[in-house]
N, C-alpha and C positions, 0 to 999 in steps of 0.2 A: 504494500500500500504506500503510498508518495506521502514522503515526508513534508510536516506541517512546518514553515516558520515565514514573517512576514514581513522581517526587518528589512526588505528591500522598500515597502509602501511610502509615499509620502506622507510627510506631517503636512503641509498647506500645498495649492497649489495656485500660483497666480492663473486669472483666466480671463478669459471676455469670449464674445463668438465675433468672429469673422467678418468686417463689412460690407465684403465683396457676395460669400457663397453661404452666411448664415451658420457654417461650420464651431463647432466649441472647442474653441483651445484651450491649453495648461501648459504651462510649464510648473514643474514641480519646486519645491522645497525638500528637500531628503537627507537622512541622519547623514549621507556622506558630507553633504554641502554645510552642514551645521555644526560638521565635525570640522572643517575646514574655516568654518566663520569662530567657532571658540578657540582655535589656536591663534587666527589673527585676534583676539581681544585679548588675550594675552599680550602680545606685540602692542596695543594699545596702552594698556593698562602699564607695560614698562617706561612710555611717555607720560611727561606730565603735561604735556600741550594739549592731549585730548582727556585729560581729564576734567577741565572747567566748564567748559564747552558742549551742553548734551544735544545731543543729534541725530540724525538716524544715519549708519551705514551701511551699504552693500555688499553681497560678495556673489559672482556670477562664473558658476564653472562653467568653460565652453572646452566646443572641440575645435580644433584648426583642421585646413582642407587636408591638410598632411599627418590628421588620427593625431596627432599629440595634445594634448588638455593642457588650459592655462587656468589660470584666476584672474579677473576683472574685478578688482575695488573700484566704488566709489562713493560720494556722501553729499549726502543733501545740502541743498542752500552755496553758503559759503563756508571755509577750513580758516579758522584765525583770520577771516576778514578778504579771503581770499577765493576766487571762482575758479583759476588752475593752477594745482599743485603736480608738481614732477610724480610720480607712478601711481596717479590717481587718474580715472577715465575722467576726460574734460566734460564741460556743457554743453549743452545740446547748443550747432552752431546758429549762428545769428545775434547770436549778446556780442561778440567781436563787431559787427557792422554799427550794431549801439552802442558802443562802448563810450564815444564821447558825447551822446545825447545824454546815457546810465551814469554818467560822471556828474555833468549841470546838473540834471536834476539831483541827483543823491545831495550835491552841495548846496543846492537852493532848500532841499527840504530839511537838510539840518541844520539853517541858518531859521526857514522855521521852527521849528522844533525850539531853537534854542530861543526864539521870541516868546513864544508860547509857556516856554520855563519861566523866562524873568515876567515875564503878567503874572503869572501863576504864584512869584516871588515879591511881589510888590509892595511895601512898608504899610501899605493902606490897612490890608487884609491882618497883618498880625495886629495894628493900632486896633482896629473896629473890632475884631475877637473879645482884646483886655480891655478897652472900653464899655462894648455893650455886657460884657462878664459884670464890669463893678456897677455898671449901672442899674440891671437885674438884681448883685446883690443887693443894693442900695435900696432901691424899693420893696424889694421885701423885707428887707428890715423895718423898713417905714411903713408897711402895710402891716407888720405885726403890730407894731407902737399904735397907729392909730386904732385896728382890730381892738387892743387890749382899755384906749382912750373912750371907745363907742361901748365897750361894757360897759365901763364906768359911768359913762353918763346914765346910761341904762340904771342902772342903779339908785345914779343921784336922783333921776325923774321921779321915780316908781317913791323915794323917800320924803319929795318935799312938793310943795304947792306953791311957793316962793314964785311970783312971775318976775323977778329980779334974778332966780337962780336959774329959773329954767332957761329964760333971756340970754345967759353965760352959757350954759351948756349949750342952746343952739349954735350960739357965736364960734365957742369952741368945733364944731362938727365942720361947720363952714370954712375954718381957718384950717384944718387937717387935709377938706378938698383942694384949696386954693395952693397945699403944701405940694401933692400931689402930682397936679398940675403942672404947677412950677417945675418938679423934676423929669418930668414926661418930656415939658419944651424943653429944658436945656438937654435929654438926651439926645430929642431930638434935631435940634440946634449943633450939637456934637455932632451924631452919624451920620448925619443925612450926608452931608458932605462927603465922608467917607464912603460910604454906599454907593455915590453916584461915581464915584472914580471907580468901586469894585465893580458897577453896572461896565463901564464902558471898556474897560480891561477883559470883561466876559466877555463881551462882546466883539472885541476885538481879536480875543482868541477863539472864538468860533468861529470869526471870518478865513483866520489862520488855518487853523485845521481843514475849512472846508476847500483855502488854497493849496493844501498841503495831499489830502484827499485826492483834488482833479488831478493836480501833479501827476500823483502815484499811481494813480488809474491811467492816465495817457502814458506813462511812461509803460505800467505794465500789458497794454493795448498795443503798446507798438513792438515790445519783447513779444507775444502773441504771435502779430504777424509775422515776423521775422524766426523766429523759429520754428524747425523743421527739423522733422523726424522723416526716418525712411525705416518701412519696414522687412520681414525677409523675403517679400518679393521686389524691391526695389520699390515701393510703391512711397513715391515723399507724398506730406501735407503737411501745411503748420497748425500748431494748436490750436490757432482762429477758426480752422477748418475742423479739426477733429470733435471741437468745442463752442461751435457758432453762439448757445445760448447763455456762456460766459463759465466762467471759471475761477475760481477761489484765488487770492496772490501765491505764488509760489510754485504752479503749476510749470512742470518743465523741470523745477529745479530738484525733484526727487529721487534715489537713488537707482530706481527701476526702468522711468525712462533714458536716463543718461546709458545703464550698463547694455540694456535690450537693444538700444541707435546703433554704440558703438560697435556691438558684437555684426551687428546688419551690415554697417559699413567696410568693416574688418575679415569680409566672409569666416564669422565665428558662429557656428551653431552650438546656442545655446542646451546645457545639459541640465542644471538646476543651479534654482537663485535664491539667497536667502538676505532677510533686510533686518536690521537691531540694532535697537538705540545703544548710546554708551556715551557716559561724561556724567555731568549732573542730571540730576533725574526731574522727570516736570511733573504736572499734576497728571496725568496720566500714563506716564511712559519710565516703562526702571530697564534701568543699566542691568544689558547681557541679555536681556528678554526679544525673542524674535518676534518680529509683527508684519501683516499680509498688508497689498497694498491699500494706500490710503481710500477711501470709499468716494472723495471728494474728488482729491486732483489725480490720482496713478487709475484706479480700476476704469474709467470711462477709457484709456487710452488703451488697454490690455487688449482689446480684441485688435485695435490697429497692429500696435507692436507686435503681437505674434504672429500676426496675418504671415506662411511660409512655414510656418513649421508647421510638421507634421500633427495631421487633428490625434486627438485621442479616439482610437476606434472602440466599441466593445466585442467583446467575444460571442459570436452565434454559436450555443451549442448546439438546438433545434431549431427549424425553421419551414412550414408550412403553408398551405393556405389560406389558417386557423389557428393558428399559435406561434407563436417564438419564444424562446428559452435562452437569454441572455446570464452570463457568467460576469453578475455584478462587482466591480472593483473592490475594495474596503476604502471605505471615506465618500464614494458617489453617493446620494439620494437613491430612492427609489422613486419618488415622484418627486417634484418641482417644490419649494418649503415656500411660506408665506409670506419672504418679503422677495426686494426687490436682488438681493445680494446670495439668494437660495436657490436659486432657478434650474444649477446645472443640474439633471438627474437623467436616471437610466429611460425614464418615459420621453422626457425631454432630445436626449442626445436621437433616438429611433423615429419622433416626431420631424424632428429636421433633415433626416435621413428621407424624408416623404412617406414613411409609416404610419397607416394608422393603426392604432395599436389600444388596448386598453387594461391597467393595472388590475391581474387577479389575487395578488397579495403580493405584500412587504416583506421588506426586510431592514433589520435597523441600517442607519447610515455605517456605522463601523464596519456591521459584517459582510463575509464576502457570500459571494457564491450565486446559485440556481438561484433566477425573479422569472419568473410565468408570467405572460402577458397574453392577452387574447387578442384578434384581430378583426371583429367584429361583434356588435353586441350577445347576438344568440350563443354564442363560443363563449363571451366572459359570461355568460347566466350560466350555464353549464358547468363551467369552472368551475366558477363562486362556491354554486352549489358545492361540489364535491369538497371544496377547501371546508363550509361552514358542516358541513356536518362528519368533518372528519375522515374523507373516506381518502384523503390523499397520504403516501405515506412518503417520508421526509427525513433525512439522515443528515445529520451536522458529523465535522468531527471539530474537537478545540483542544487547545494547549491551557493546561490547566497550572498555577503559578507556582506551585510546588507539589509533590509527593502522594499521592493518597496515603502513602504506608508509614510518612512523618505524622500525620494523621490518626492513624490505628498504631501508637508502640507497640501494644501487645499482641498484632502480628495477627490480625484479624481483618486486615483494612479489605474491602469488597473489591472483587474482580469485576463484577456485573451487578445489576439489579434494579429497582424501579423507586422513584420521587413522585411522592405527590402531596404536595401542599400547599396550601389555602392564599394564592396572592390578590391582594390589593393595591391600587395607587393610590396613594394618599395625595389629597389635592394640593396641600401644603408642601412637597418634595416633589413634585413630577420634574421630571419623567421616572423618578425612584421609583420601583414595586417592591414591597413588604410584605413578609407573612404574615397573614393576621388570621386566626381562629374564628373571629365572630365574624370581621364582616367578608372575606378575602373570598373568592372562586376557584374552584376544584381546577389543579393546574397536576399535570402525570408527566413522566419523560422516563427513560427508560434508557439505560444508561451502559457502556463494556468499554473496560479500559482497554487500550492496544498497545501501551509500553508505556514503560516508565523509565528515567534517568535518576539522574544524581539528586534532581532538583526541580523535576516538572515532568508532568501524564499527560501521555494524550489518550485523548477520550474519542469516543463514539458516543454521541447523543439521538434519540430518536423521541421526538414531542408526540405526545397521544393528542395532547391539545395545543391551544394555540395564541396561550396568554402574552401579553406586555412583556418582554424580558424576561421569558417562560424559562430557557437554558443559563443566562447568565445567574437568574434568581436562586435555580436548582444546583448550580454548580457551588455556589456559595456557601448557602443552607441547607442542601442536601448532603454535596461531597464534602462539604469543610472546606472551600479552597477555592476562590476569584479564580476565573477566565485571566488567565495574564493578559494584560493591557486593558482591564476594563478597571477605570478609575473611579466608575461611579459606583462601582460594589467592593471599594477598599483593597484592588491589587494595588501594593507597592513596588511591586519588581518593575526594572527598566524593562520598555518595550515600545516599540514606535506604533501598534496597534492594535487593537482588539482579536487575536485569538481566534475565532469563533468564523468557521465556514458550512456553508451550506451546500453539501456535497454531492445528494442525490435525491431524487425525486419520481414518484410513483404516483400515476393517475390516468383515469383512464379517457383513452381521446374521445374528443365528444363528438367525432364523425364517423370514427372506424369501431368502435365500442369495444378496444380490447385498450389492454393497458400497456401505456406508455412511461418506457424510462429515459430519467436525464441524469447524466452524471458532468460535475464540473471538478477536475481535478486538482487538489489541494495547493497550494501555491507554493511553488519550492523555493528553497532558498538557496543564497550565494554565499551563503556561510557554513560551516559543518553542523550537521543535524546534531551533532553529539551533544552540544549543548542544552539540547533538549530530550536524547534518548538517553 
């Protein structure tokens, strides 16, 4: 039987489809390339020039026409103030043709900038803060004195009949208001003046900024036009083009279109790219951590940029006038998810294909293996049927994260035998399922180990039913022991993916009425099994 291991799969992959032929591309992210980006952050971290400075950097394994593999660095924005550094892939061209437009203006807007500080610094602003401060104090101390004055009269009224005394205590009340008053005009007598110079210093520096703004906006309007990408078919367009309904500052200057341009230019076909920030850390972003492209300014560009490389195809295992039986990746959808950034999936990539086609069951995004899809409504009824009530039969195999037999010391650990127990999702953890007793749904699977190593089983799973994370749940709770690489059921062992294939499939064709088998062969690996047997 083909040995199980997955560390070839990517961890991300950049993507977009195609503007020309509607095609979905990737280029991947993968532990080789990630192992190549943590040795250069090493190399960084022994600089202290990049350590102030947080940013995002690149690293782009390609291949040359002549089979030998390089490394492409390169970093977003500017390096110490600078757009080209000696063995760093340059900017996308066209900032060279601006350069002394990108110069005036940079210096025009820092001489605003710096106007906008000194308004913003101005003697008025701190004067009228410690004025109106003591002037507030000042009145409420005076509002308590007289509060405490207007008791007393109170008092004195309620005490006497005197029209001599009560004559005084009106006077008195009258003379507290006129106190009032008096300090009301002199503050403001004081501020007002000040106020009207803070008024026109604001105002001033709104005017600033909104000169400072058009600036920045024409200048980066005209970096737009001027820069140009070309992709791996030769196909140039500048960002204006790629981006007619506008685009965020900074576009152009990130580290995936710079490394994707150059590799197109340089006839370098791209192998995998990976991007991570490093320096000081911002409100969203920590040193060493990898991240996919940005959603704003790199992902709209991704289907240009790869336009030429080769698409990702899927594997047809079966295919009729009535069905298909594709051998889903690990990491692809099985249908399209519900945002805009979710799209790529197995329905999806065979839809474009000009298939029509339609989803007779899932499978999680991690796992791999056999997805059944019908190709006409009366075939997916048929299906369905046979999935919901069970008659289809279904063989996984997985790599389980340690031993069964560390498991059992006493030397009892199970060869085979059957799980079943009561899961639910709780609404509060989803997509988690949890055993639960009272309220959880009869879930069965049925289980034979097929070897064991030093340090991890592989298994043979067979679902009698067809719950939420029916396998992952039973491996856990059943066997004692995570699915290696499922991090949502508490595997800690390294591992770039979820374990967990979906290897063979029984059911019966809804046109010939005998039963049809699919098998999709376990995914091998470029490493020694031993690791795992």
């Amino acid at each position: 039987m083909p040995r199980a291991d997955f560390s070839d799969e990517p961890t991300y992959c950049y993507e977009g489809r195609c503007p020309q032929n509607g095609e979905w591309l990737q280029l991947p992210r993968t532990p080789e390339v990630e192992a190549i980006a943590h040795t250069f952050m090493q190399q960084l971290a022994r600089d202290q020039q990049y350590a102030s400075e947080g940013k995002m950097y690149g690293i782009l394994l390609v291949e040359s026409a002549t089979g030998e593999q390089q490394v492409l660095k390169a970093f977003s924005g500017l390096l110490n103030g600078l757009s080209e550094v000696e063995g760093w892939v340059p900017p996308l061209p066209g900032r060279d043709r601006l350069a002394r437009s990108e110069a005036e203006t940079l210096a025009i807007l820092a001489e605003l900038k710096q106007e906008i500080i000194t308004l913003q610094q101005i003697p008025e602003r701190q004067q009228y803060q410690t004025l109106a401060h003591e002037f507030a104090t000042h009145l409420q101390a005076l509002a308590a004195t007289h509060r405490q004055r207007k008791e007393q009269r109170q008092r004195d009224r309620q005490n006497t009949s005197d029209l001599q005394v009560l004559k005084q205590l009106e006077q008195q009340s009258q003379q507290d208001g006129i106190e009032r008053r008096n300090l009301k005009r002199e503050q403001d007598a004081i501020l007002r003046p000040l106020k009207q110079i803070i008024e026109r210093a604001d105002d001033q520096m709104g005017e600033l900024k909104r000169q400072r703004k058009l600036r920045s906006q024409r200048l980066q309007a005209q970096m737009y036009e001027n820069y140009r990408l070309i992709n791996f078919l030769g196909t140039s367009a500048t960002l204006q083009q790629l981006m007619p309904a506008g685009m965020p500052s900074g576009t152009g200057d990130c580290c995936a279109p710079k490394l994707l341009h150059y590799a197109a230019t340089h006839d370098l076909k791209p192998i995998a790219m990976a991007e991570f920030w490093w320096g000081a850390a911002s409100a969203d972003k920590v040193p060493g951590k990898f991240y996919g492209a940005c959603a704003d300014r790199c992902q709209p560009l991704m289907g240009f940029l790869l336009s030429g490389l080769p698409t990702t195809e899927l594997s047809i295992l079966h295919e009729d006038q009535w069905l298909i039986g594709v051998d889903k990746p690990a990491g692809l959808l099985s249908v399209p998810g519900r945002y805009g950034d979710r799209q790529d999936s197995v329905l999806t990539r065979l839809r474009l294909q000009g298939k029509t086609v339609f989803p007779v069951h899932r499978l999680d995004q991690e796992t791999s293996g056999i997805l059944l899809l019908a190709k006409d409504q009366k075939t997916h009824r048929h299906l369905s049927q046979q999935f919901q009530q069970r008659q289809v039969y279904k063989q996984y195999e997985a790599v389980l994260a340690e031993t069964i037999s560390s498991r059992y010391p006493s030397g009892n650990a199970p060869s085979q035998g059957t799980i079943e127990l009561p899961l639910w999702g709780d609404p509060q953890e989803r997509p988690r399922q949890k055993v639960d007793w009272q309220r959880g749904k009869p879930s069965k699977t049925q289980f034979r180990v097929l070897d064991e190593t030093q340090n991890r089983t592989r298994v043979e799973l067979v679902p009698l039913t067809g719950r939420t994370h029916q396998l992952r749940v039973h491996a856990v709770e059943g066997l004692r022991i995570p699915i290696l690489g499922d991090r949502l059921y508490g595997c800690v062992a390294a591992a770039t993916r979820l374990h967990l294939h979906a290897q063979e499939l029984h059911f019966e064709h809804p046109q010939f009425n005998q039963t049809l088998v699919i098998t999709a062969p376990v995914p091998q690996s470029t490493i020694n099994y031993q690791e795992y047997k």
